[in-house]
KOLLUMVEX-93847 format. One record per residue (C-alpha): x negated, y, z; residue in three letters. Coordinates in steps of 0.5 Angstrom, whole numbers, plus 500, padded with zeros to 3 digits. Layout:
N
XYZALA/...
***
This chain:
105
888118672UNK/882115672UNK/875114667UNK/871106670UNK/865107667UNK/861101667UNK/852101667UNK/848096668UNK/847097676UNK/855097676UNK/861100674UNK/863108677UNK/870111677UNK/871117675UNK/877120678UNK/880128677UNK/877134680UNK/879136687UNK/882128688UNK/880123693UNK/876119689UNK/868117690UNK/867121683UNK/872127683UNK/869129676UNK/874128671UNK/876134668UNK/881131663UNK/881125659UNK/881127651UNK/886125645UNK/887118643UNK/887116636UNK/888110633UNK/887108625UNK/894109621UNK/896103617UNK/899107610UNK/899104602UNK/893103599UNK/890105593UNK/884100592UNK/877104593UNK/881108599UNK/883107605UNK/882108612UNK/877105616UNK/876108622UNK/875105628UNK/880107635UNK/877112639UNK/878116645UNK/874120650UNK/874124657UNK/871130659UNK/866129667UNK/864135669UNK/857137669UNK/856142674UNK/848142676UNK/847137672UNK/851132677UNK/853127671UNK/847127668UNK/843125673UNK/848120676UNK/850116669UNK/844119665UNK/845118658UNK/850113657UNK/851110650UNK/854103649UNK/856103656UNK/863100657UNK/868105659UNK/876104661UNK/881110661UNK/888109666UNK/893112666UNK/898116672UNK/901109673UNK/894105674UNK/896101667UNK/889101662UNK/890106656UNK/884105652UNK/878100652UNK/871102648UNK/864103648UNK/861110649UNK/858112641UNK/857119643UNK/856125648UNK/856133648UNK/853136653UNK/854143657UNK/857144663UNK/862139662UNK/860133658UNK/865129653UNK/863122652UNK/866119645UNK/869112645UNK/870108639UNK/873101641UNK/
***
């Protein structure tokens, strides 16, 4: 499991906590949620877009001072088996001592 986050200066892999990666942060990716097709009445509907998330953990504020504030920033998050399971932009963050970054794709 793995987060790459990409900023202006580059991009920055996010690996699991106590793992051997550059940047062991990563607490633990968040739920996946994709639109659901169902009949439609006119005037409702769905219209969300796919979203994803992660957490990174934030002790001393080390992911903060590192990637800042990160909104529109491109973000990939890989499974176990290294195969992309979801691509999209950072729409919001909540911080604290770990900081959940929401992608919209």
């Amino acid at each position: 499991m793995r987060v790459v986050l990409t900023l202006a200066a580059g991009a920055i892999e996010f690996t699991p906590i106590n793992s051997d990666g550059p940047w062991p942060w990563l607490v633990r990716p968040g739920a996946l949620r994709i639109e659901a097709r169902a009949g439609s009445v006119s005037g409702f509907g769905s219209g969300a877009a796919p979203t994803g998330s992660f957490e990174l953990d934030n002790t001393g504020n080390q992911a903060s001072d590192l990637i800042g504030s990160p909104l529109r920033a491109r973000a990939e998050i890989f499974d176990d088996d290294d195969v992309s399971a979801f691509v999209g932009l950072v729409s919001s963050i909540r911080f604290g001592k770990t900081n959940e970054y929401t992608l919209e794709s």
